[in-house]
BAFI-3210 file (N, C-alpha, C; in Angstrom, 3 decimals, decimal comma, padded with zeros to 6 digits):
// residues 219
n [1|2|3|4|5|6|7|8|9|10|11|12|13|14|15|16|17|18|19|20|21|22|23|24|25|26|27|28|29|30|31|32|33|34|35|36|37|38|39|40|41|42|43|44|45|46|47|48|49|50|51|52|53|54|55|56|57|58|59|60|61|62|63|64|65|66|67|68|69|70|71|72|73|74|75|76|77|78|79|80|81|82|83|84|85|86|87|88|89|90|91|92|93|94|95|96|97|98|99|100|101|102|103|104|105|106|107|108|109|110|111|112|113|114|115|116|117|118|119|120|121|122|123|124|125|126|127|128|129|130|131|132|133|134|135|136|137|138|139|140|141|142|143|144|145|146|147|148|149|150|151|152|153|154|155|156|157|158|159|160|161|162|163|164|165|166|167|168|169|170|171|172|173|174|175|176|177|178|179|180|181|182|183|184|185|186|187|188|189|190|191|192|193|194|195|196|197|198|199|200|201|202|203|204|205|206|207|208|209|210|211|212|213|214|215|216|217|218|219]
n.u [-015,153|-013,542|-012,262|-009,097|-007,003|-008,862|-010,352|-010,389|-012,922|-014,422|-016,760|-017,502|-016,568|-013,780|-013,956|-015,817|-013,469|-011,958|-013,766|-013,987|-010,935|-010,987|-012,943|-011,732|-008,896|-006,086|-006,759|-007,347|-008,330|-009,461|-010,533|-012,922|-011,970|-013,135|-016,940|-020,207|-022,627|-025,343|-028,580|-029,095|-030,494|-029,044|-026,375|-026,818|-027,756|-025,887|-023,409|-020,652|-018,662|-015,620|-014,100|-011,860|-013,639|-013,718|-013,180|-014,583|-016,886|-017,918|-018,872|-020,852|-022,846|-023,739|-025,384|-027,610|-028,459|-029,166|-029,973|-028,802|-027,877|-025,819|-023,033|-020,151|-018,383|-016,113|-012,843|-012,875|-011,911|-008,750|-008,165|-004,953|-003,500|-004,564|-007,027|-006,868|-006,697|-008,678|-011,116|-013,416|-015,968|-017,498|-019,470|-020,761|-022,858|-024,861|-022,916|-021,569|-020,193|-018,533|-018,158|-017,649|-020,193|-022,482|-021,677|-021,462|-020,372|-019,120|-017,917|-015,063|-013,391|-011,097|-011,527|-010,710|-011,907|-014,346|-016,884|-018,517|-021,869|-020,721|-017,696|-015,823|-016,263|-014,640|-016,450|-019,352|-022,424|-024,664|-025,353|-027,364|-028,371|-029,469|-031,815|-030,663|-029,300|-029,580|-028,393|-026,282|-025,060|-026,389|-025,245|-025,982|-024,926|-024,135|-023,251|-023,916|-023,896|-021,273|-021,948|-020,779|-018,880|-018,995|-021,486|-021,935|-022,148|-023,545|-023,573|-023,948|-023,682|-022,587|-021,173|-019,568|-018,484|-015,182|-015,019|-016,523|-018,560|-019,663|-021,175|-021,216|-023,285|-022,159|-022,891|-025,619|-026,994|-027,052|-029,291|-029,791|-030,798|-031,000|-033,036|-035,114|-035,272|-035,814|-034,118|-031,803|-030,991|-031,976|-031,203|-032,306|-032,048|-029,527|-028,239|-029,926|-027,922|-025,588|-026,072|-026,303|-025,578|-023,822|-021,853|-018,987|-015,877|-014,626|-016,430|-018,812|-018,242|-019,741|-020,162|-017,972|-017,625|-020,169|-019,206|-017,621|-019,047|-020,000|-020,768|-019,279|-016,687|-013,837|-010,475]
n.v [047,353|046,321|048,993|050,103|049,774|048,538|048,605|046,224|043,382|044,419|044,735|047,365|049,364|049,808|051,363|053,476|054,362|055,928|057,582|059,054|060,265|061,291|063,427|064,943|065,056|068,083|069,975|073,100|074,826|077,370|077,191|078,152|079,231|079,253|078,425|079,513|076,693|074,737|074,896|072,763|070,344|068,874|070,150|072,156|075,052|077,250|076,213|076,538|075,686|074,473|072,260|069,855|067,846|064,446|060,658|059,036|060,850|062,188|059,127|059,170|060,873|060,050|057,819|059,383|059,246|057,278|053,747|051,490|048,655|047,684|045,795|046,255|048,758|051,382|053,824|055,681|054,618|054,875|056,923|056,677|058,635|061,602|063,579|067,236|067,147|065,116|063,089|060,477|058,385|054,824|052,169|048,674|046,476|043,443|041,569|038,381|035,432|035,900|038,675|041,581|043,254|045,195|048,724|052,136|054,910|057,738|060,623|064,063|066,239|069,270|071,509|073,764|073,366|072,846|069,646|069,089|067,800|068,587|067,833|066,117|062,321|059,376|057,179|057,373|056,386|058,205|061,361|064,114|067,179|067,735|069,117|072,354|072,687|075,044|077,076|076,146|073,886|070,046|067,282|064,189|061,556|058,158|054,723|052,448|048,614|046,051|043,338|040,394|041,549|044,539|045,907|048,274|051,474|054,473|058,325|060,721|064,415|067,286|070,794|072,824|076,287|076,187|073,224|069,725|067,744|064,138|061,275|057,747|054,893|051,377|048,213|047,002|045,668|047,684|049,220|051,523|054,525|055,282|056,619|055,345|052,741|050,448|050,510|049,947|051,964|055,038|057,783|060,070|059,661|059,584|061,773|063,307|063,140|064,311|066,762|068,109|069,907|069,444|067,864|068,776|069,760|071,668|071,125|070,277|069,849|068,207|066,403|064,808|063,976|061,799|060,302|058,970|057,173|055,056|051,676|048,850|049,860|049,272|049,148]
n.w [-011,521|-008,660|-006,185|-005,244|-002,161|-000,255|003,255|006,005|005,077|003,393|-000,288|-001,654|000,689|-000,303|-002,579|-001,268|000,119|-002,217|-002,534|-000,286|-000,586|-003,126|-002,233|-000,191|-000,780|-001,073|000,970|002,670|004,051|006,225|009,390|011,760|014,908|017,187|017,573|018,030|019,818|018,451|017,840|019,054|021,319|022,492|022,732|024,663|025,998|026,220|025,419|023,988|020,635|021,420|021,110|019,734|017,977|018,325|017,352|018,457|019,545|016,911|016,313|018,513|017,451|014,882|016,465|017,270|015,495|014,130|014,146|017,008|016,721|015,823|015,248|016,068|016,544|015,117|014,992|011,627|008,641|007,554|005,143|002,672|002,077|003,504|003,869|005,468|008,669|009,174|010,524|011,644|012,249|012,376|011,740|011,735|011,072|010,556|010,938|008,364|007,498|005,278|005,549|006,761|007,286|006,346|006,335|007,407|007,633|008,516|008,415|008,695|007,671|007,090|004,252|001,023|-001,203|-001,789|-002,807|-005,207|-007,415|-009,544|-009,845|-011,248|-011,323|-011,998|-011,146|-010,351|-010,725|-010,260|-009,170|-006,880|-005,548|-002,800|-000,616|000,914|003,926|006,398|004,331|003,380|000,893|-000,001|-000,685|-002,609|-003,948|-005,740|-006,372|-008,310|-007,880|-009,245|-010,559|-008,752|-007,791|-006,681|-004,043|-004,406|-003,473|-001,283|-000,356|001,251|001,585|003,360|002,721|004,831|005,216|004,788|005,541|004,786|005,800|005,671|004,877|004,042|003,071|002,918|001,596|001,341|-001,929|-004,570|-006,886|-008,531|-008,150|-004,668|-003,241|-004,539|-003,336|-000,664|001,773|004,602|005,901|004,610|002,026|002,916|005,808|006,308|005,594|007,872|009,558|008,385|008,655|011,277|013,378|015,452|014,155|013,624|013,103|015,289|018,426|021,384|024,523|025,613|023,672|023,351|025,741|025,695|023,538|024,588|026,038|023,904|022,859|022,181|021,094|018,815|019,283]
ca.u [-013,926|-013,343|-011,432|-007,778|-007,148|-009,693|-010,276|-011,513|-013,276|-016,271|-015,978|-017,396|-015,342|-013,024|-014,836|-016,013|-012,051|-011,518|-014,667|-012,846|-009,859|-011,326|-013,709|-010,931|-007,563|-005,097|-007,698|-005,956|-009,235|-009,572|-011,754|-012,536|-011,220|-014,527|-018,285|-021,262|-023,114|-026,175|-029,619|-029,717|-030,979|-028,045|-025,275|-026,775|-028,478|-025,032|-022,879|-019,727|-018,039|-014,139|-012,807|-011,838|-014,077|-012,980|-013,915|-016,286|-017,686|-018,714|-019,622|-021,927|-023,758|-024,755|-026,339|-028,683|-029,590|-029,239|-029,987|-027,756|-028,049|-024,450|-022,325|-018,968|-017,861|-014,342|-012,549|-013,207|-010,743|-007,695|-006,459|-002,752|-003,477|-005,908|-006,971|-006,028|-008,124|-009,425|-011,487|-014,105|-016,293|-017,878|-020,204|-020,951|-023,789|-025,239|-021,585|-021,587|-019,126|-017,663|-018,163|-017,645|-021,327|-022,923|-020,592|-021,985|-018,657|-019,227|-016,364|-015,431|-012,290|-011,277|-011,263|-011,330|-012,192|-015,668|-017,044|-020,203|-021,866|-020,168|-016,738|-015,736|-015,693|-015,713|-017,035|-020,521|-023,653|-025,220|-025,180|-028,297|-028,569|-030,564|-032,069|-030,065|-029,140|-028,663|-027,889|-025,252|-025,728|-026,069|-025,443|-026,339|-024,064|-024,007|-022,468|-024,584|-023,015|-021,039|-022,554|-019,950|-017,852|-018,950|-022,255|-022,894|-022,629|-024,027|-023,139|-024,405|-021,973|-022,729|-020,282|-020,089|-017,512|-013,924|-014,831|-016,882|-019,142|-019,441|-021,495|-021,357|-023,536|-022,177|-022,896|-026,768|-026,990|-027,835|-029,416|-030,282|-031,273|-030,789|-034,119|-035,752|-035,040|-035,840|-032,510|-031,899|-030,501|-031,982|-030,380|-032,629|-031,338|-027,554|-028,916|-029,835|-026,533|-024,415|-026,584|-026,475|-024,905|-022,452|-021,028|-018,145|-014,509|-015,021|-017,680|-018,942|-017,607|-020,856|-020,485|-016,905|-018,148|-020,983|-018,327|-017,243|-020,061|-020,441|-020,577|-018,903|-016,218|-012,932|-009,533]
ca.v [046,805|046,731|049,917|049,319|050,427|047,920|048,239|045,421|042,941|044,944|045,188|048,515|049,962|050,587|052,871|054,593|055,321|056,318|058,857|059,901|060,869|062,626|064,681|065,952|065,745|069,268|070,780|073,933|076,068|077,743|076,803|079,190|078,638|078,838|078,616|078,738|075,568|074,751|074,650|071,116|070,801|068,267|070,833|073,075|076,798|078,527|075,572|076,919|074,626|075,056|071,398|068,980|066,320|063,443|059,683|058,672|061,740|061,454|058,163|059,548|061,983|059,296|056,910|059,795|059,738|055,635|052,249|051,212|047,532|047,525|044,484|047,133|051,277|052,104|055,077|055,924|053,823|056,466|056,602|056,273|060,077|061,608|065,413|067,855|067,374|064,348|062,705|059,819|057,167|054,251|051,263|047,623|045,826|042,419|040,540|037,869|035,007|036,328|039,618|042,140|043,073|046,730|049,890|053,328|055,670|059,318|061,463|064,817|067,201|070,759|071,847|074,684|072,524|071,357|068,871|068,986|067,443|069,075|067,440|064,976|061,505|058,510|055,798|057,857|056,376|059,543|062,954|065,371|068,351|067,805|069,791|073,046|072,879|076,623|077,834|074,811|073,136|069,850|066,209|062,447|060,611|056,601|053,897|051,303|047,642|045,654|041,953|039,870|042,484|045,353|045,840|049,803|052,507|056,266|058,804|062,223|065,278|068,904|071,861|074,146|077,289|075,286|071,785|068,496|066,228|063,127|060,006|056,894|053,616|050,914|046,965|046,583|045,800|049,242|048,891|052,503|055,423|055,005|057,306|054,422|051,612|050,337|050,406|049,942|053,948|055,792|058,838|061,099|059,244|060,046|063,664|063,871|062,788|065,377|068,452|067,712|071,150|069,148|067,286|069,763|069,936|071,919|070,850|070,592|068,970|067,382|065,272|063,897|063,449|061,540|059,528|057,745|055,999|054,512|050,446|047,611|050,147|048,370|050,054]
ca.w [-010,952|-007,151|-006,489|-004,585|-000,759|000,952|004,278|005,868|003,932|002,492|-000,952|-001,261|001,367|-001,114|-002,726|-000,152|000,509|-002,922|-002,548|000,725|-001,081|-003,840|-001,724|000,617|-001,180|-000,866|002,154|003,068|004,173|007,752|010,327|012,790|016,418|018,240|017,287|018,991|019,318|017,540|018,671|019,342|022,911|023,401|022,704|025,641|025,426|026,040|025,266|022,410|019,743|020,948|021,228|018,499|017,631|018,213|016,585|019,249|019,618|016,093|016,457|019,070|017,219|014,678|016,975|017,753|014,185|013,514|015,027|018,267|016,833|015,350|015,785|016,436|016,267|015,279|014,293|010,765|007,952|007,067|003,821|002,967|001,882|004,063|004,013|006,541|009,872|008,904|011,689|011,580|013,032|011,550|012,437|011,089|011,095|010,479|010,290|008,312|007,709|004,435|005,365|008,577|007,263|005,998|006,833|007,819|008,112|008,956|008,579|007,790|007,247|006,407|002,904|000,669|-002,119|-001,812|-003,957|-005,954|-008,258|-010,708|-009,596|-012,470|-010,606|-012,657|-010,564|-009,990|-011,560|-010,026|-007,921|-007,037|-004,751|-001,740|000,264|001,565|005,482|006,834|003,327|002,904|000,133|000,652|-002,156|-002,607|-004,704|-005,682|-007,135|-008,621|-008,162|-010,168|-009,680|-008,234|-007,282|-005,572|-004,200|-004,760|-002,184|-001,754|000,111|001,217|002,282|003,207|002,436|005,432|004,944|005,085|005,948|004,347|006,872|004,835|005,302|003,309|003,098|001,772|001,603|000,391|-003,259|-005,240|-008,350|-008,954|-007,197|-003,170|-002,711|-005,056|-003,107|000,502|002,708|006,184|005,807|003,300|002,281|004,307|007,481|006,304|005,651|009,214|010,297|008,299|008,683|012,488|013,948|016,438|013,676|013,301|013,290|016,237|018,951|022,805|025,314|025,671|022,465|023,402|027,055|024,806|023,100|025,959|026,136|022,652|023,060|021,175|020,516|018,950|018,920]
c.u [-013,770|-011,743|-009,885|-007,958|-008,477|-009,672|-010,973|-011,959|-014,487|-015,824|-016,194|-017,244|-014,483|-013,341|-015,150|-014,699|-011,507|-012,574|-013,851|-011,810|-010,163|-012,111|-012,701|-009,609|-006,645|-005,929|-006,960|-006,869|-008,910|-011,038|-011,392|-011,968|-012,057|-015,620|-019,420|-022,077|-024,476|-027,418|-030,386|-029,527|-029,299|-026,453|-025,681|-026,921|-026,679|-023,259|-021,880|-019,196|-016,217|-013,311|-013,084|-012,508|-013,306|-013,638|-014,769|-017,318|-018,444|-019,497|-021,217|-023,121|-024,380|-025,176|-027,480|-029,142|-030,030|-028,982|-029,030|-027,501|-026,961|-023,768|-020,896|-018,508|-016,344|-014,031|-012,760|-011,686|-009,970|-007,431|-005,127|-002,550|-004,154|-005,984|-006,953|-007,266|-008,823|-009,950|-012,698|-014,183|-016,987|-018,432|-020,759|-021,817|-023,884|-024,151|-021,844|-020,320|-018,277|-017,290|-018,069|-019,327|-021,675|-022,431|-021,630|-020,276|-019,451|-017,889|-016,418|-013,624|-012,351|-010,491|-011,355|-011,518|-013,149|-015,935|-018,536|-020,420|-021,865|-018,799|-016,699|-015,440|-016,361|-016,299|-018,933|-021,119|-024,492|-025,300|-026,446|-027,965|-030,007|-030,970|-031,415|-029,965|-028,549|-027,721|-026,654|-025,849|-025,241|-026,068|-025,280|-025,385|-024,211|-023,427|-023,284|-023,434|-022,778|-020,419|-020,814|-018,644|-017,852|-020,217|-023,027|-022,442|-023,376|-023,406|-023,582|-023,404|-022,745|-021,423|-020,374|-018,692|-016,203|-013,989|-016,105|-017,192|-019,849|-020,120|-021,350|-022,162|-022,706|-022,375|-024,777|-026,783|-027,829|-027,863|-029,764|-030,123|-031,618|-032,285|-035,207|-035,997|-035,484|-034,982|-032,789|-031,564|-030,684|-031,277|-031,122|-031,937|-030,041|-027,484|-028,873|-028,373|-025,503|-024,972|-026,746|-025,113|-023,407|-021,661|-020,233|-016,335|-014,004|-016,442|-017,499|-018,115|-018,905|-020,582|-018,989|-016,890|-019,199|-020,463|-017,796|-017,576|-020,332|-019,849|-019,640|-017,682|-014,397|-011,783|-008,510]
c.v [047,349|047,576|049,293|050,364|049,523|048,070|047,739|044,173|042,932|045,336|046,557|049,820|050,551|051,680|053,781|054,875|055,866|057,814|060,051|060,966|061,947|063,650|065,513|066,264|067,253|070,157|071,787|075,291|075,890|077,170|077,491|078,938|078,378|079,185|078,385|077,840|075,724|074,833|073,539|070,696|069,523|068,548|071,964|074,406|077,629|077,857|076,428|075,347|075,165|073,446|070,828|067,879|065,463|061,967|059,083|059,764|061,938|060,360|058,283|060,523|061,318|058,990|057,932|060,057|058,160|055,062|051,994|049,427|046,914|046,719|045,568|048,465|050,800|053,244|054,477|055,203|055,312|056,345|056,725|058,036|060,655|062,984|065,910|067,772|066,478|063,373|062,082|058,205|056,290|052,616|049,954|046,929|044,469|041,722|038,963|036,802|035,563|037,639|040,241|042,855|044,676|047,813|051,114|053,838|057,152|059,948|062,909|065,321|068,965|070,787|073,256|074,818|071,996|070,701|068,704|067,921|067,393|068,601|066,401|063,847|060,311|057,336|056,340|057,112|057,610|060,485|063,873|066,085|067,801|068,911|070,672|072,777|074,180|077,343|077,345|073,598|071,341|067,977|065,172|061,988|059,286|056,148|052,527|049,879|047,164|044,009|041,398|040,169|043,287|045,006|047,007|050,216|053,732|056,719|060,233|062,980|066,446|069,595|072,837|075,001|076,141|073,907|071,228|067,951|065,611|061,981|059,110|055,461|052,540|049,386|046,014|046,509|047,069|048,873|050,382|053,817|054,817|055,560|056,161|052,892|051,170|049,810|050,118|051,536|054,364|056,742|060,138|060,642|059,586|061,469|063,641|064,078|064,090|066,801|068,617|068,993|071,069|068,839|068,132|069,897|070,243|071,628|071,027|069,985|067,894|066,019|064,821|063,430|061,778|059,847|058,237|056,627|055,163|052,968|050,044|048,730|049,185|049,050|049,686]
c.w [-009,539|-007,165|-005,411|-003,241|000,211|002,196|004,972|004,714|002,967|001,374|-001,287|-000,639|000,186|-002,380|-002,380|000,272|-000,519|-002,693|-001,297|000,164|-001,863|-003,381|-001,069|000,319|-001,422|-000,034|002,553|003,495|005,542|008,162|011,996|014,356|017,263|017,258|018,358|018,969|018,348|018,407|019,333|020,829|023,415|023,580|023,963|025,395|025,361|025,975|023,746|021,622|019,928|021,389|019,853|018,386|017,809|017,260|017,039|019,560|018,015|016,113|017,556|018,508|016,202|015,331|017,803|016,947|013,942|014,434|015,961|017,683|015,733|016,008|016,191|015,715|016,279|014,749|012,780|009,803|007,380|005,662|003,906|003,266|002,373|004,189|005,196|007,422|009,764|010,184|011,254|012,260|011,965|012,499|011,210|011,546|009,961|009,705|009,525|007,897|006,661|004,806|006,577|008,434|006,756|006,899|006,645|008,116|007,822|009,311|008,155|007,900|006,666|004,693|002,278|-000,610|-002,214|-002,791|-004,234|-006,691|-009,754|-011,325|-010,122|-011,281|-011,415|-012,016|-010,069|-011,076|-011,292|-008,969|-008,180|-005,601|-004,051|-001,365|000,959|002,675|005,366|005,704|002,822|002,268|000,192|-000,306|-001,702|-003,593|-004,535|-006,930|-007,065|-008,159|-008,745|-009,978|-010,077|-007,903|-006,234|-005,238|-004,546|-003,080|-002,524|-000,649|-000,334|002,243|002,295|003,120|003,591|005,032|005,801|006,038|005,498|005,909|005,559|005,518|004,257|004,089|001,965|002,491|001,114|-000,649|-003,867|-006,230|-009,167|-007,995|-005,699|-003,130|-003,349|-004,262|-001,548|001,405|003,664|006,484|004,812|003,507|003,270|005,768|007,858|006,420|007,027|009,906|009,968|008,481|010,320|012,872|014,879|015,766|012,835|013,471|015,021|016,946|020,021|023,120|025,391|024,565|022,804|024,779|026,458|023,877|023,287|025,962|025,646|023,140|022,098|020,422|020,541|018,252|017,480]
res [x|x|x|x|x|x|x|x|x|x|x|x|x|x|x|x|x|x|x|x|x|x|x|x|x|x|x|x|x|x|x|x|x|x|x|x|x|x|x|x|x|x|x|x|x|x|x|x|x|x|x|x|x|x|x|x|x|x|x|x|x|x|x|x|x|x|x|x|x|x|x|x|x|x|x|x|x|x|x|x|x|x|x|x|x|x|x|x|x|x|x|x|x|x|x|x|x|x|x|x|x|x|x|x|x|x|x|x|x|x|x|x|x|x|x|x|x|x|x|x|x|x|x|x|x|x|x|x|x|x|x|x|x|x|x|x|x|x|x|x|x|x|x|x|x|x|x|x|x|x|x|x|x|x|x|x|x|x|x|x|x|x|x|x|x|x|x|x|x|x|x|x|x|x|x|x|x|x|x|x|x|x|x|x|x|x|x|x|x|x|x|x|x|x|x|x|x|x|x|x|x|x|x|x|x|x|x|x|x|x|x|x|x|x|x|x|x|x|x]
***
């Protein structure tokens, strides 16, 4: 059953805003005031992490993990309820007439609640443990589809100390396992995206300088 809160007219969008919710609902962890950046040559050798992300500056730090060949970038869909600090971008591809076309949303928030795949959620067909980033552990989750309804999403998230970066695909038909299947974004590609050092609550200036730039963006 297509979940409620659509945004847009993708139907698994709404899903992906129910996953939203339950990953970040009552967030109430710290996040430190400054960090130093990461080693990623486009945060700069002596570059710190002390402004706030913003939603194009996200949006910028995917498109140095994924395709530029997105029909339009907007900020990230809010929920009604949205956890504390919540900030995200998001991109649509190959619109078609029923549809605004396959969603990519990258978001994250502070929490001190992470969510595993231990975290009862019933709309999962399944959750594994990826691959650690920097000793942050780091999970795949999906949602098979349910023909002539939804079509399935997934979605991979890391945990860093008091805050969730969060990606979701959704709008290809999933019949199973995402790592099984041949996507336009597998989940390694979403992996890159959230284990990506800038993509932080706090970040450069570089990446909201960065931001700016992002095309086809629509307010």
């Amino acid at each position: 059953m297509t979940r409620p809160g659509t945004p847009r007219r993708l139907p698994a969008a709404s899903a992906a805003a129910l996953l939203t919710l339950t990953l970040g609902a009552c967030s109430t962890g710290a996040v430190p005031a400054s960090a130093p950046a990461s080693s990623n040559p486009s945060a700069g050798p002596t570059a710190t992490r002390d402004v706030p992300i913003t939603s194009r500056g996200v949006a910028s730090i995917v498109l140095d993990h994924l395709s530029a060949d997105y029909a339009n970038a907007s900020a990230a869909w809010v929920p009604e309820h949205p956890p504390e600090r919540y900030v995200g971008g998001e991109f649509y591809y190959d619109p078609a007439e029923a549809s605004d076309g396959d969603l990519i949303r990258v978001s994250l928030w502070k929490t001190d609640k992470p969510q595993t795949c231990a975290t009862p959620n019933e709309y999962r067909s399944g959750c594994v443990e990826l691959q650690a980033a920097d000793g942050n552990q780091v999970f795949l989750a999906w949602e098979v589809e349910a023909p002539e309804e939804d079509p399935g999403l997934f979605s991979v998230w890391v945990n860093h100390p008091g805050e969730t970066v969060y990606a979701l695909s959704a709008g290809p038909v999933l019949k199973g396992d995402p790592r099984k299947q041949t996507l336009r974004f597998s989940p390694e590609a979403l992996r890159s995206v959230v284990i990506d050092e800038r993509l932080r609550l706090l970040t450069t200036q570089d990446v909201i300088d960065a931001g700016q730039r992002v095309e086809r963006w629509q307010k």
